[in-house]
mmCIF file of the C-alpha atoms, coordinates in Angstrom:
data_MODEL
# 
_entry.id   MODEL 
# 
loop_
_atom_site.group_PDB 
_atom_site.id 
_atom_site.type_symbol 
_atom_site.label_atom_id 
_atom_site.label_alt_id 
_atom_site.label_comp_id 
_atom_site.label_asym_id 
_atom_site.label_entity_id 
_atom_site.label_seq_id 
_atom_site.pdbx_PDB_ins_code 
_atom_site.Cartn_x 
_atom_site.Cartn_y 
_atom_site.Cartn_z 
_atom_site.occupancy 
_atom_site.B_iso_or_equiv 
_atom_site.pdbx_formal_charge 
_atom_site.auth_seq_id 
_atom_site.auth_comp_id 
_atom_site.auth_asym_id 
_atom_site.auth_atom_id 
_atom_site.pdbx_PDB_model_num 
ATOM 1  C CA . UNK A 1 1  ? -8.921  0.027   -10.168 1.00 0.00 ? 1  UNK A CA 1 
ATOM 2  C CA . UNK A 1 2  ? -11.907 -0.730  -8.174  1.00 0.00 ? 2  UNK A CA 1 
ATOM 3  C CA . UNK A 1 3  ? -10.234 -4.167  -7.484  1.00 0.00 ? 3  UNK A CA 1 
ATOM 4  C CA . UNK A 1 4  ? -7.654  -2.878  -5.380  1.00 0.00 ? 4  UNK A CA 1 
ATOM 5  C CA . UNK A 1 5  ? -10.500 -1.031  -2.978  1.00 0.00 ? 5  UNK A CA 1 
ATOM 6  C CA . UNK A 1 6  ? -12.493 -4.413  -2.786  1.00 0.00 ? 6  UNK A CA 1 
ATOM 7  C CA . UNK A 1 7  ? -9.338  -6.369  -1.846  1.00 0.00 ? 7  UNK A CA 1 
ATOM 8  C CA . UNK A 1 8  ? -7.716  -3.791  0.481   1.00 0.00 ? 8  UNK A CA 1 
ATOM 9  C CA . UNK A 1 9  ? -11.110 -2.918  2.034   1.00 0.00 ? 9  UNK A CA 1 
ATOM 10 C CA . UNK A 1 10 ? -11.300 -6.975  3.050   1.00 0.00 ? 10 UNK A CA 1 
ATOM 11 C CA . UNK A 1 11 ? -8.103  -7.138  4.726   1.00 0.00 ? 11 UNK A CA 1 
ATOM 12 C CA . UNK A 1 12 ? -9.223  -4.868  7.439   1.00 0.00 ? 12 UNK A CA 1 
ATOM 13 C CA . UNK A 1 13 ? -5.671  -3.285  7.575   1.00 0.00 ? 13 UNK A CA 1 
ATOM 14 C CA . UNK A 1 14 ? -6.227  0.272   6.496   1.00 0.00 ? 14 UNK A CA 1 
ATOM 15 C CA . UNK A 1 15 ? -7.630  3.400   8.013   1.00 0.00 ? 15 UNK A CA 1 
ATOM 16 C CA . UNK A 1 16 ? -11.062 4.481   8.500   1.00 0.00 ? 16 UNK A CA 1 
ATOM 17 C CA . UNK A 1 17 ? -12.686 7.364   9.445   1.00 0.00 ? 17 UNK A CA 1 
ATOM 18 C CA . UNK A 1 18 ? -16.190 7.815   10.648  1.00 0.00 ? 18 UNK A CA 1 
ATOM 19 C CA . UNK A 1 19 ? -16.738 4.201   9.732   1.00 0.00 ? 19 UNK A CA 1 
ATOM 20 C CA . UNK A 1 20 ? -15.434 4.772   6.290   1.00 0.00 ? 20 UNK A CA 1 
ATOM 21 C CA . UNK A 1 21 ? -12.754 2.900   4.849   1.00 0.00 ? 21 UNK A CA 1 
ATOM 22 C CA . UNK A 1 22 ? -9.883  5.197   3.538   1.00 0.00 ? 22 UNK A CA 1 
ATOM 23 C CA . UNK A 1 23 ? -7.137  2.846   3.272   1.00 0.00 ? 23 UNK A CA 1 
ATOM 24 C CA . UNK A 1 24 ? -6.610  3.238   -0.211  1.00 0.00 ? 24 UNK A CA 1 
ATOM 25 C CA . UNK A 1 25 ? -7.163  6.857   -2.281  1.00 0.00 ? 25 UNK A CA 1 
ATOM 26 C CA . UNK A 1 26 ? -6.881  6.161   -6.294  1.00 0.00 ? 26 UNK A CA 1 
ATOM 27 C CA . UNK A 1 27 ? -6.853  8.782   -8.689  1.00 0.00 ? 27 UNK A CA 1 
ATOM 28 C CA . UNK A 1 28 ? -5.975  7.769   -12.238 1.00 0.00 ? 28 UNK A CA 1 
ATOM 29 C CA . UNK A 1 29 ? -3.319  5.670   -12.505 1.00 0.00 ? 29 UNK A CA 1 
ATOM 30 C CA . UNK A 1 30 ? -2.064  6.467   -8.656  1.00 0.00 ? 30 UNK A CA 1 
ATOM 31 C CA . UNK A 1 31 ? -2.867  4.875   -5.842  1.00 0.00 ? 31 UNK A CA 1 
ATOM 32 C CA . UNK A 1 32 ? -2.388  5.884   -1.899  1.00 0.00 ? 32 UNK A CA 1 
ATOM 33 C CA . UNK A 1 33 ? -1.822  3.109   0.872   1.00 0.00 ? 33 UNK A CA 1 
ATOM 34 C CA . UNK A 1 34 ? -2.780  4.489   4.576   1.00 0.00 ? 34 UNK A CA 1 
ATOM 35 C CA . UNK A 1 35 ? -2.454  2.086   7.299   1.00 0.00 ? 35 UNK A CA 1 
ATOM 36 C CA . UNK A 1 36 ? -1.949  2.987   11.201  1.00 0.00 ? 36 UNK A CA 1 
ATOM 37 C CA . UNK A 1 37 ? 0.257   0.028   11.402  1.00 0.00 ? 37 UNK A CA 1 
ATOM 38 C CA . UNK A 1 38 ? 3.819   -0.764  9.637   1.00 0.00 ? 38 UNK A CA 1 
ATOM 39 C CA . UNK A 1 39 ? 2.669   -4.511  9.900   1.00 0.00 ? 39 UNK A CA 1 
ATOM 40 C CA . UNK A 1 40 ? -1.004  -3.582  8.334   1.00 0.00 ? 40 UNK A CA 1 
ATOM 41 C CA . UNK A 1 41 ? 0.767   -1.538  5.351   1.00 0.00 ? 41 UNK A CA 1 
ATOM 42 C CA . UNK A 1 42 ? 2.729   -4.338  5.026   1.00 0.00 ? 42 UNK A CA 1 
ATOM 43 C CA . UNK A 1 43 ? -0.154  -6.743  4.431   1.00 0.00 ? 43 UNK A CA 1 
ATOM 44 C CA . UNK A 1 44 ? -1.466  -4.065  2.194   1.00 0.00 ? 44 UNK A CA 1 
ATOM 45 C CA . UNK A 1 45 ? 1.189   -3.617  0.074   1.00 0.00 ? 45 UNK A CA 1 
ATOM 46 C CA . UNK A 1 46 ? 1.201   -7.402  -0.511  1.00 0.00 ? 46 UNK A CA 1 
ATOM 47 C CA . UNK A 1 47 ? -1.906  -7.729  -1.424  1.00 0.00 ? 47 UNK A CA 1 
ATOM 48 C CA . UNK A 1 48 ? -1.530  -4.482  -3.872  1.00 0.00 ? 48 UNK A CA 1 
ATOM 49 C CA . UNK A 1 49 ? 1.073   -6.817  -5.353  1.00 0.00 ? 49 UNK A CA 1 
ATOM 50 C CA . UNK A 1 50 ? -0.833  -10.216 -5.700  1.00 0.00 ? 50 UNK A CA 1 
ATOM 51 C CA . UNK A 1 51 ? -3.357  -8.070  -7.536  1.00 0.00 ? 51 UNK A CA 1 
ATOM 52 C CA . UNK A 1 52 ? -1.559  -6.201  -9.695  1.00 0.00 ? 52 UNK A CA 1 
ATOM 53 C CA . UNK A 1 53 ? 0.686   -9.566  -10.369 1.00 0.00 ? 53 UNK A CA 1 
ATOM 54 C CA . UNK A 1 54 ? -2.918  -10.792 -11.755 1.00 0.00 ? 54 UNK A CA 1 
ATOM 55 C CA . UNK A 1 55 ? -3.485  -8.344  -13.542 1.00 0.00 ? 55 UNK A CA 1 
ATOM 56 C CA . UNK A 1 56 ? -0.135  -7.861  -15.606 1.00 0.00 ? 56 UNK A CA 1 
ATOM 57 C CA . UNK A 1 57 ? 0.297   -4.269  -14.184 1.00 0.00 ? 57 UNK A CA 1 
ATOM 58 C CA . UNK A 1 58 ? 3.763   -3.210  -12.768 1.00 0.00 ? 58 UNK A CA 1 
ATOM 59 C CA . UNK A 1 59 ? 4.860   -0.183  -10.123 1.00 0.00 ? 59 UNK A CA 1 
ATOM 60 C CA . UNK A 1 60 ? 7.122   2.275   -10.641 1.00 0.00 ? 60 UNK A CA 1 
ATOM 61 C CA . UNK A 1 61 ? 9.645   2.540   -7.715  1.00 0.00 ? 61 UNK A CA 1 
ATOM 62 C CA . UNK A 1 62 ? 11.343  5.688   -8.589  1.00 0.00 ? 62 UNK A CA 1 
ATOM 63 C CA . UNK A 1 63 ? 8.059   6.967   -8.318  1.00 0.00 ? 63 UNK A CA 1 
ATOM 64 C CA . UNK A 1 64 ? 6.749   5.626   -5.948  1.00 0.00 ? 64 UNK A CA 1 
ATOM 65 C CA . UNK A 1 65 ? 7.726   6.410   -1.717  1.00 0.00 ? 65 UNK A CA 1 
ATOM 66 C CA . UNK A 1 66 ? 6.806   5.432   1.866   1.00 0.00 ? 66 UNK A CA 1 
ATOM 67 C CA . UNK A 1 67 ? 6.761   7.401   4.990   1.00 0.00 ? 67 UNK A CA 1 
ATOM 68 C CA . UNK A 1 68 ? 5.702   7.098   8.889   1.00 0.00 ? 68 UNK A CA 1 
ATOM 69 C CA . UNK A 1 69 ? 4.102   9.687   10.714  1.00 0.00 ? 69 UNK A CA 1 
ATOM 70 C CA . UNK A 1 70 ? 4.109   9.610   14.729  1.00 0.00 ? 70 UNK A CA 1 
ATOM 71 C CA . UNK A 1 71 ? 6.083   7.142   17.233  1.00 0.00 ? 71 UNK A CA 1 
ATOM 72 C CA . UNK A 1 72 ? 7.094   5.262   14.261  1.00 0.00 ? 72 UNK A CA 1 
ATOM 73 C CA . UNK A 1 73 ? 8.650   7.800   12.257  1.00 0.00 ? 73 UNK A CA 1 
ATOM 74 C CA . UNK A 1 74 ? 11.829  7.414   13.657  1.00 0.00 ? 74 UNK A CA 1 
ATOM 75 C CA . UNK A 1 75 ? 12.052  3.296   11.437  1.00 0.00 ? 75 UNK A CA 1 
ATOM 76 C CA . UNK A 1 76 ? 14.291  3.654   8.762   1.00 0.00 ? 76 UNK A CA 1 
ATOM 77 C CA . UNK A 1 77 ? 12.668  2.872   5.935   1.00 0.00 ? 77 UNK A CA 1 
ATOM 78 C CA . UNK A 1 78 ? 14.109  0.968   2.475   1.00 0.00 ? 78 UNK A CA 1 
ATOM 79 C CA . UNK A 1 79 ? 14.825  2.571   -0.607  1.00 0.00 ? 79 UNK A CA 1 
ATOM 80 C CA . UNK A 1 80 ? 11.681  0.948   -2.462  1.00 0.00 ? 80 UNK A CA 1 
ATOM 81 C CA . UNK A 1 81 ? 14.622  0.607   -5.520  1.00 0.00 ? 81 UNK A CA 1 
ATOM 82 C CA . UNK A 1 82 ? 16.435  -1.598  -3.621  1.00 0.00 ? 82 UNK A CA 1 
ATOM 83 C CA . UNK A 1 83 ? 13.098  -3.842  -3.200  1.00 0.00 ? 83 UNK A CA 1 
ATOM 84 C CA . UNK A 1 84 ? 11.875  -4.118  -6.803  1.00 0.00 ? 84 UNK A CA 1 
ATOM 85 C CA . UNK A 1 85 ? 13.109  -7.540  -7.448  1.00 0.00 ? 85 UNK A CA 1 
ATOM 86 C CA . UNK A 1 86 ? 11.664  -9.289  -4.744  1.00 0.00 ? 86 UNK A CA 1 
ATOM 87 C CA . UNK A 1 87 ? 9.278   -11.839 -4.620  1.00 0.00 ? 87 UNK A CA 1 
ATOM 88 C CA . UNK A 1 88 ? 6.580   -11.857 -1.771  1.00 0.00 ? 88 UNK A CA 1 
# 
C-alpha cells in the first residue's frame, strides 16, 4: 500500500497540513483520497488507477463514494457505478 502514498505524495495534488502530506489515509485494504481541488482529485484518482492497474488490484464501486465539501459542493457528482468500465 505504501505505493499509493509515494505516487500520490509526488503529484503534489493532495492536502497537507502543517507541511504534512495527507492526501491519501490507508487503513487495511481502504484507502481515502483528499484533494482541495476537483481537478487535483481527479489527477489523483488516475494515478490510484495506473497503480493499482500495475498491480492487478481492482476497486469496488458499490463501495466506494465521492463527495465535495464547500463552494463546490453544489457539482453533481457521477454515480462511480456508472464509471467502472472506463478506461483513463
Amino acid at each position: 500500500m505504501n505505493v499509493f502514498i509515494v505516487k500520490l505524495r509526488q503529484l503534489g495534488n493532495g492536502c497537507n497540513v502543517c507541511g504534512q502530506f495527507v492526501g491519501c489515509i490507508l487503513y487495511a485494504d481502504d484507502i481515502i483520497i483528499l484533494s482541495a481541488s476537483v481537478r487535483g482529485l481527479q489527477t489523483m484518482l488516475v494515478c490510484v488507477f495506473e497503480v493499482s492497474r500495475d498491480l492487478h488490484l481492482t476497486f469496488n464501486c458499490a463501495k466506494s463514494s465521492c463527495f465535495s465539501i464547500g463552494k463546490g459542493n453544489k457539482l453533481t457528482i457521477s454515480d462511480m457505478n456508472q464509471i467502472e468500465n472506463l478506461t483513463i
